[in-house]
C-alpha distance (Angstrom), angle and dihedral (degrees) to the residues before:
residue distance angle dihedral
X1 . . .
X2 3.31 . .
X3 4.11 126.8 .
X4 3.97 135.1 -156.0
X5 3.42 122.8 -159.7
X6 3.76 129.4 -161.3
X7 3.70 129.0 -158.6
X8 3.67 146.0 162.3
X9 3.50 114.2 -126.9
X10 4.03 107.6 -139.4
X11 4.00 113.2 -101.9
X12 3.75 82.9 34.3
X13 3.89 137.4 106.6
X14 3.96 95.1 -174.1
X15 3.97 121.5 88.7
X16 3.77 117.1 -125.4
X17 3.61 127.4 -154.1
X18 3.95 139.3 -170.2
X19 3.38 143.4 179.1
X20 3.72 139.7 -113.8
X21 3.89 137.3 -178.8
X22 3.46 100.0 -154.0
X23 3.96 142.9 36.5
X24 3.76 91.6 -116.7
X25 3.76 95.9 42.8
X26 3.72 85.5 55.7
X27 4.19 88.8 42.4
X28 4.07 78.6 61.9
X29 3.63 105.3 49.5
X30 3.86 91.7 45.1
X31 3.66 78.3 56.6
X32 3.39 103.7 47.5
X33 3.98 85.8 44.9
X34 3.76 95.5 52.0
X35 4.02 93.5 56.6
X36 3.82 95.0 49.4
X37 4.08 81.3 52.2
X38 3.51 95.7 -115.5
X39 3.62 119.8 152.8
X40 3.77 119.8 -118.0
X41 4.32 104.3 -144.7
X42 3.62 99.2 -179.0
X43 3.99 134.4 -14.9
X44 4.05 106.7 -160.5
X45 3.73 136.5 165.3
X46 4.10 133.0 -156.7
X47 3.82 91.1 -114.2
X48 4.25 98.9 36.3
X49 3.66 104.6 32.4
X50 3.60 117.3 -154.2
X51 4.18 113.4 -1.1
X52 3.75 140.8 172.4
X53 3.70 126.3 -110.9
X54 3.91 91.2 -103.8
X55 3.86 90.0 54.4
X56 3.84 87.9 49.8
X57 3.59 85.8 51.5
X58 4.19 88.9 50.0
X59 3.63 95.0 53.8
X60 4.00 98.7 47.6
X61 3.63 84.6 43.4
X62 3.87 88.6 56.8
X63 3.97 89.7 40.3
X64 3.50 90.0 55.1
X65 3.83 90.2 55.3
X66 3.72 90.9 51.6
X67 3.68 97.5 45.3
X68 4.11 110.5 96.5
X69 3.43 120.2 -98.7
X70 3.78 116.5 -117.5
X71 3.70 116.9 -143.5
């Protein structure tokens, strides 16, 4: 599934987006973005729509659990 996230970089009026393929990979940008005090406007997906940072943080929970585990 993949994920776009927009943001507003700060000293900026224009919204940003980017894309990522997974739930975690999107977990990390929002990361990355929150430490260079960016602000995240909207993280959305084809099949969710619009979500929340804690539902992000559902759905690469649950995509962890359904990856394989490598021995």
């Amino acid at each position: 599934m993949s994920y776009t996230i927009g943001f507003q970089a700060k000293d900026q009026t224009a919204v940003l987006a980017t894309e990522a393929a997974t739930a975690n990979q999107a977990v990390a940008i929002v990361a990355a973005l929150r430490q260079s005090a960016d602000e995240i406007k909207f993280i959305r997906s084809p099949q969710e729509g619009e979500m929340g940072i804690e539902m992000l943080l559902l759905l690469a929970k649950e995509e962890a659990e359904e990856m394989p585990q490598r021995a």
